[in-house]
C-alpha positions as CSV (number, residue, x, y, z in Angstrom):
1,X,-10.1,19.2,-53.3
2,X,-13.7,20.9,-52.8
3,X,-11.7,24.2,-52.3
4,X,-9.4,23.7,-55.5
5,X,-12.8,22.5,-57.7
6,X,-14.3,26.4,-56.8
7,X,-11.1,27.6,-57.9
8,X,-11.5,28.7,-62.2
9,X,-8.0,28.9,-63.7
10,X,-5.2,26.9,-62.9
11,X,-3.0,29.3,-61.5
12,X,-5.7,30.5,-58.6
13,X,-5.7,26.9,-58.2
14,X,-1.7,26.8,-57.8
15,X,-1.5,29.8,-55.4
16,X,-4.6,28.6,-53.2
17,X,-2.0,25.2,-52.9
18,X,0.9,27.2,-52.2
19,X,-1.0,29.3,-49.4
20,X,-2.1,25.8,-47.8
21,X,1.5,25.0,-48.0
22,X,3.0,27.9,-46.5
23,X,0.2,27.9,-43.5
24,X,1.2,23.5,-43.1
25,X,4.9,24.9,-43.1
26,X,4.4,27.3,-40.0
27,X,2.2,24.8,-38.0
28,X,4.5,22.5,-38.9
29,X,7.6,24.8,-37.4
30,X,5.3,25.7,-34.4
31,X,4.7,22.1,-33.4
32,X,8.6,21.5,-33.3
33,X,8.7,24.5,-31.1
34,X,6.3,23.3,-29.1
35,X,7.9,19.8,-29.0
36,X,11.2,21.5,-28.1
37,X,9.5,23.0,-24.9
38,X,8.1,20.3,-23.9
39,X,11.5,18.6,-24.4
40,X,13.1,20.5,-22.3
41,X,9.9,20.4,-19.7
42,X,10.3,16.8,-19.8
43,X,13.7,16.9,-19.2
44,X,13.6,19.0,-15.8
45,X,10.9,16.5,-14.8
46,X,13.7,13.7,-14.8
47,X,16.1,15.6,-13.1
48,X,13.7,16.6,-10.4
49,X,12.3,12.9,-10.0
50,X,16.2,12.4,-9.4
51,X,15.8,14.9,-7.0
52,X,13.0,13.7,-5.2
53,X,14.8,9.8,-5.4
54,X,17.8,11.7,-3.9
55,X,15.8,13.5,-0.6
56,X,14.0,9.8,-0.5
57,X,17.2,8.2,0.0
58,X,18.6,10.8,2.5
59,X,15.2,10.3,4.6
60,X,15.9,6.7,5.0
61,X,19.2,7.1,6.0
62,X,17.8,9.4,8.6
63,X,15.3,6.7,9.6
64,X,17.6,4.1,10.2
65,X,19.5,6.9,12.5
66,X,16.5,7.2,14.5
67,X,16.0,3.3,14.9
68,X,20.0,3.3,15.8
69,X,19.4,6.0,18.5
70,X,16.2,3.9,19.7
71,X,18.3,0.9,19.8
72,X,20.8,2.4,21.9
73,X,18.3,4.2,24.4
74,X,17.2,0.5,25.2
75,X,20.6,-0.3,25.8
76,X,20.8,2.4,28.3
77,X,18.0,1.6,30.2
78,X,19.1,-2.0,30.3
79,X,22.6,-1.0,31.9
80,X,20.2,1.1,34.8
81,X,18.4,-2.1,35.5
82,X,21.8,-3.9,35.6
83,X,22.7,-1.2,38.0
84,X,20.2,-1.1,40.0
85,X,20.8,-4.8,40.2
86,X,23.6,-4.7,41.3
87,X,23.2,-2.2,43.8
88,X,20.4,-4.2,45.4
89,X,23.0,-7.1,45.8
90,X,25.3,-4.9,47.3
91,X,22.3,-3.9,50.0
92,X,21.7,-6.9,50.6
93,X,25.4,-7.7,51.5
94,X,25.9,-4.8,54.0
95,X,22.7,-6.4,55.2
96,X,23.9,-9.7,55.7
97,X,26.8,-8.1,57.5
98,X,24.7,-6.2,59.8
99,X,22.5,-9.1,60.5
100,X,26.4,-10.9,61.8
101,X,27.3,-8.0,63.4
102,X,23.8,-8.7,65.3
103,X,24.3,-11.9,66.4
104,X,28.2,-11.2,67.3
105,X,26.4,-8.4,69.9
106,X,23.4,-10.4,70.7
107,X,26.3,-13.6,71.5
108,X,28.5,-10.7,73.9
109,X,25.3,-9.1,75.6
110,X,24.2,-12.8,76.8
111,X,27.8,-13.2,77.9
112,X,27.3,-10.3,79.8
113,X,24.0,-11.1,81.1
114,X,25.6,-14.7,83.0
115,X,28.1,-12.5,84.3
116,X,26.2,-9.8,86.1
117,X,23.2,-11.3,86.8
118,X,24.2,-10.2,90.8
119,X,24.0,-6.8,89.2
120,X,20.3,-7.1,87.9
121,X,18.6,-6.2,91.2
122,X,20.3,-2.6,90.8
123,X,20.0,-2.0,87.3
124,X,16.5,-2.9,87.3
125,X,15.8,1.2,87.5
126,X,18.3,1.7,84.6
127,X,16.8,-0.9,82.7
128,X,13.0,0.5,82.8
129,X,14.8,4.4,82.0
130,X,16.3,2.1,78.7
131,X,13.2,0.4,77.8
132,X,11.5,3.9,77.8
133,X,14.3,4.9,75.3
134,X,13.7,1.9,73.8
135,X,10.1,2.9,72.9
136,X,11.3,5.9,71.5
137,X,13.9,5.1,69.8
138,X,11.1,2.2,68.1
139,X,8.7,4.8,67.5
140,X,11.4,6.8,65.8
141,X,12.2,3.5,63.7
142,X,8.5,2.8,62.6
143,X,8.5,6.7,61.1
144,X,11.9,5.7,59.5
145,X,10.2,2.6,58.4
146,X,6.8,4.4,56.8
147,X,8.9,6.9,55.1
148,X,11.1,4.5,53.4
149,X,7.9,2.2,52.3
150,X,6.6,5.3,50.7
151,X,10.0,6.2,49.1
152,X,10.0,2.4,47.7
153,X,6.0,3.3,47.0
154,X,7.7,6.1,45.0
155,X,10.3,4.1,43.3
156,X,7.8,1.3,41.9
157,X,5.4,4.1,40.5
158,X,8.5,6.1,38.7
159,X,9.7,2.4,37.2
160,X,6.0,1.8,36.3
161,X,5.9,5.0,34.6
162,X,9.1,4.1,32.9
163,X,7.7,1.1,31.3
164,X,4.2,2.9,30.3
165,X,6.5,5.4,28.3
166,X,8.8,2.6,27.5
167,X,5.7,0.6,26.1
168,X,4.5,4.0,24.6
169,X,7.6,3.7,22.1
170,X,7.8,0.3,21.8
171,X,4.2,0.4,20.1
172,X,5.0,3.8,17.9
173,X,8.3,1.7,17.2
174,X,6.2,-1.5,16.2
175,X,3.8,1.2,13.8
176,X,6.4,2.7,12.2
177,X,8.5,-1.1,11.4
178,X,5.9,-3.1,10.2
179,X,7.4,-3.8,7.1
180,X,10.7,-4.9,9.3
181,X,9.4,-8.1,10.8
182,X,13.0,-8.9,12.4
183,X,13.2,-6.1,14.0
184,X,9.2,-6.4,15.4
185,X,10.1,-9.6,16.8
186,X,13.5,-8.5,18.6
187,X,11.7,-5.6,20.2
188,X,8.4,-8.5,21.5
189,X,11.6,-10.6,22.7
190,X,13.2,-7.3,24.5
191,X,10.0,-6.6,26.4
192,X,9.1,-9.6,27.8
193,X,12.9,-9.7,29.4
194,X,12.5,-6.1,30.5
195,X,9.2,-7.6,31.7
196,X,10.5,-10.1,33.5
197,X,13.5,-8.5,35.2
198,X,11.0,-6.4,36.5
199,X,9.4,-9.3,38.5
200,X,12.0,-10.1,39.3
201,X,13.0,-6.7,40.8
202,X,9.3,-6.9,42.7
203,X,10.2,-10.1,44.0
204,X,13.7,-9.0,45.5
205,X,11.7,-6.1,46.3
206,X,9.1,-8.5,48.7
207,X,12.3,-10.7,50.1
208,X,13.9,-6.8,51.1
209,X,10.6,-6.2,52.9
210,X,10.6,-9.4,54.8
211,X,14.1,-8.4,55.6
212,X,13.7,-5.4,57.0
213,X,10.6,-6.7,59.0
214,X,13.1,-9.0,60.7
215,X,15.4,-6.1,61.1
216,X,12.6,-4.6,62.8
217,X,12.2,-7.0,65.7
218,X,16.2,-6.9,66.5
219,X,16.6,-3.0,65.4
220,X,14.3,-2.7,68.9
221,X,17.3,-3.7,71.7
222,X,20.2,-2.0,70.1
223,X,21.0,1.6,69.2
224,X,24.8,1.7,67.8
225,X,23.5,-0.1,64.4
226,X,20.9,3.0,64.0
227,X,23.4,5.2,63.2
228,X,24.7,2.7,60.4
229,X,21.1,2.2,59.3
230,X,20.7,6.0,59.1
231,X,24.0,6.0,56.8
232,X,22.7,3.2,54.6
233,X,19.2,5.2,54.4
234,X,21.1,8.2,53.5
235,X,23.2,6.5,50.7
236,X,19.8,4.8,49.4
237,X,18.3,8.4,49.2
238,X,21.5,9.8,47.1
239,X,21.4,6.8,45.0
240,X,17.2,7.4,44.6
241,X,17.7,11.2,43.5
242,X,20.2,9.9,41.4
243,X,18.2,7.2,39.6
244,X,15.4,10.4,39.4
245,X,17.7,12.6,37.4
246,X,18.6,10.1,35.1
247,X,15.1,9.1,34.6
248,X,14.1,12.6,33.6
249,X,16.9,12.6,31.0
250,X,15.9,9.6,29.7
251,X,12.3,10.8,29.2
252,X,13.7,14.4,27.2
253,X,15.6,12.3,25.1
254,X,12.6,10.1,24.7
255,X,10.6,13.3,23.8
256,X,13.1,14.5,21.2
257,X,13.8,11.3,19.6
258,X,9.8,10.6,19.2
259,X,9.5,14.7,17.8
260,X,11.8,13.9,15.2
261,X,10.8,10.6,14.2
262,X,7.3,12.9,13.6
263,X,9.1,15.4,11.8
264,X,10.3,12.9,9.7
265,X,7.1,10.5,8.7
266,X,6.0,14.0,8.0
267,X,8.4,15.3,5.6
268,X,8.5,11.6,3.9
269,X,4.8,11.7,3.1
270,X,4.8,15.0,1.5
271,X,7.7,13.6,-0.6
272,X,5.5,10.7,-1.6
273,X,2.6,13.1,-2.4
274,X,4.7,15.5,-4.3
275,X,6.5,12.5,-6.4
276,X,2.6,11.2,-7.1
277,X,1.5,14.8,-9.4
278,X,5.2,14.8,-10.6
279,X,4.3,10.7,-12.4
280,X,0.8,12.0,-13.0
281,X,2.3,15.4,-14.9
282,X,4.7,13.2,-16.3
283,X,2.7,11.2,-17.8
284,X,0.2,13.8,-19.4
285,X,3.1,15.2,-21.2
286,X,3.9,11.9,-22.5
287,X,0.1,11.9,-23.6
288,X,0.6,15.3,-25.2
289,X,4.0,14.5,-27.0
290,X,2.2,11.0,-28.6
291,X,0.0,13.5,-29.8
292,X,2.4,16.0,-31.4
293,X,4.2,12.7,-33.2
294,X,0.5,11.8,-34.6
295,X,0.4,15.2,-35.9
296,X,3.3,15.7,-37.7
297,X,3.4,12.2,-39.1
298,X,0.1,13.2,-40.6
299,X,1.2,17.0,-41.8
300,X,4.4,15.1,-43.7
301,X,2.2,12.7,-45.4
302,X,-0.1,15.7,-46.1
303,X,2.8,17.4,-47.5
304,X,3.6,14.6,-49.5
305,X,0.2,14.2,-51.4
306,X,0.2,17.7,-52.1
307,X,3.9,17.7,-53.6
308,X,2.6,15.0,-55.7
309,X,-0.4,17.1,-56.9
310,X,1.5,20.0,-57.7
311,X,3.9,18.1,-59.7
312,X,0.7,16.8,-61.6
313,X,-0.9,19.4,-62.1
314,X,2.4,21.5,-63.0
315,X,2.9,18.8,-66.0
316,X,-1.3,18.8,-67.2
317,X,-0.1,23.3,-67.6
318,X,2.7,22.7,-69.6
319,X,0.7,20.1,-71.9
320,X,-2.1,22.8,-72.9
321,X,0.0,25.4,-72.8
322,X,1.9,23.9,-75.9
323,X,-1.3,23.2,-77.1
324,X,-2.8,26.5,-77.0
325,X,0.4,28.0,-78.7
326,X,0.1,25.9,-82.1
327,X,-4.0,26.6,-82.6
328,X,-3.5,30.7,-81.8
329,X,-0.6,32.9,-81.5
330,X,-2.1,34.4,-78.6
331,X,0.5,35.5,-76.0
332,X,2.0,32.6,-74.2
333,X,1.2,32.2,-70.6
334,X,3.8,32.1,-68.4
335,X,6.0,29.3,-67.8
336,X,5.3,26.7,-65.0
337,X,8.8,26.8,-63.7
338,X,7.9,30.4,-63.0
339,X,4.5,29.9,-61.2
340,X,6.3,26.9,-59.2
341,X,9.7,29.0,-57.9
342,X,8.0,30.0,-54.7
343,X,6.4,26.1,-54.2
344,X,10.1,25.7,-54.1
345,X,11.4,28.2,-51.8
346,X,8.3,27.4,-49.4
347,X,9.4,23.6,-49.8
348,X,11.2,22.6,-46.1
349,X,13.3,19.7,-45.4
350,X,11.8,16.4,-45.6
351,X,14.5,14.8,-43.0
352,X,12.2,13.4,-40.2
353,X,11.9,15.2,-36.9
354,X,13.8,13.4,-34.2
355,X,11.6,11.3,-31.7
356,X,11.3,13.0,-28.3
357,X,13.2,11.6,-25.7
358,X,11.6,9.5,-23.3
């Protein structure tokens, strides 16, 4: 209104209008291409948070793989320590046989002994030759004996490293579940029975010793059950390399699973990082599209006052204009239909913009 009061004649006054109009009319149009971009902006948004809800699901399926894979692993290593159960028990069975085979000897050699006691007088030199072989043959059996403590020595620290790295993953396991308190308590329930089938493996492990320190004492008079001890100890070694090799895979395995469990805490924390500036993005453009509604709410009603002053002030031109033609016959200006014909091409539609999608 200051601008139109500066203005003289009332046709500088209708151009000056129709100038504001036309410069409304393209920031009008500009804002709806703007809003179309950042339609479409906002649209690719939403399909790349489905995207990003699509890669989040696929990493949870791969999560619960790894926890299936885990699972199993402690499945595996149960079944060794069933094994190696079980082979103990068998040990101890070819033990107990020995042990009768023992006494069946021990039973015959005192037979023996009533029947040719005339004989001992003569012997008595072969018997001091034997007892000399019999000190061998002991010394032999007590480096036997102190290499197979420190291959049991051996055994216990490979099964304690076992548990360290078993404990390892239980507590990476535990870190990585917390959320999964089921699950936490199945694992706490798992150890203390791996836990306590180990003492009880170190107990059977104690009785074995006492065993073999009886063995010992009655190993010293006979040399026929060497040859079957040597077999058994050559058996235990096999089964021992064997036990090593499968412990080794067990600990790759172990390594690989735990790499890409890493891999993928990793890749599921850039996800959440990258989803976090997609909402925060998202959300600006919603700021900036409130914004653009604001405006052109306020450009239409703009455009609406102003319609209604050019109709006003096109009706005050007509009224003098008649008024003018009766006191003079000056030349008539001309008409207001005339001046208003580009008002009307300049006019746009007044059908409301369509609200952005959300």
């Amino acid at each position: 209104m200051q601008t139109l009061n500066t203005l003289s004649t009332p046709e500088e006054k209708l151009t000056g209008l129709c100038r504001k109009y036309a410069e409304l009319l393209e920031e009008h149009r500009n804002t709806q291409k703007q809003m179309r971009v950042l339609q479409k902006k906002q649209n690719q948004v939403v399909q790349e948070k489905d995207n990003l809800r699509n890669e989040h699901s696929k990493a949870i399926l791969a999560r619960s793989k790894l926890e299936s894979l885990c699972r199993e692993l402690q499945r595996h290593n149960r079944t060794l320590k069933e094994e190696g159960i079980q082979r103990t028990r068998l040990e101890e069975d070819k033990r107990k046989e020995v042990t009768s085979h023992f006494q069946v000897t021990l039973n015959d050699i005192q037979a023996q002994m009533e029947q040719h006691n005339e004989r001992n007088a003569s012997l008595r030199q072969e018997n001091t030759e034997l007892a000399e072989k019999l000190k061998k043959l002991y010394e032999q059996y007590k480096l036997r004996e102190e290499h197979i403590d420190k291959v049991v020595k051996h055994k216990d620290l490979q099964q304690q490293l076992v548990d360290a790295k078993l404990q390892q993953a239980q507590e990476l396991l535990k870190e990585s579940e917390e959320r999964h308190d089921r699950e936490k308590h199945f694992l706490l329930k798992e150890a203390v029975e791996s836990q306590r089938m180990c003492e009880l493996m170190k107990q059977q492990e104690v009785h074995l010793k006492q065993q073999l320190s009886l063995y010992t004492e009655k190993f010293e008079e006979f040399q026929t059950t060497l040859s079957k001890s040597n077999e058994v100890f050559t058996t235990f070694k096999q089964e021992m390399e064997k036990m090593t090799k499968k412990i080794k895979k067990l600990e790759k395995e172990t390594a690989m699973y735990r790499s890409r469990w890493e891999s993928s805490n990793k890749a599921l924390l850039e996800m959440a990082e990258e989803k976090s500036t997609r909402d925060r993005e998202f959300e600006a453009l919603q700021g900036k599209v409130q914004r653009l509604e604001k405006l052109r709410r306020a450009l239409k009603v703009e455009r609406n006052e102003l319609n209604k002053k050019v109709q006003n002030l096109s009706g005050r031109d007509g009224v003098t204009a008649g008024a003018s033609d009766q006191v003079t016959d000056s030349p008539s200006p001309p008409p207001t239909d005339s001046l208003l014909e580009p008002s009307s091409h300049l006019v746009p539609d007044t059908s409301p913009l369509s609200p952005p999608a959300t």
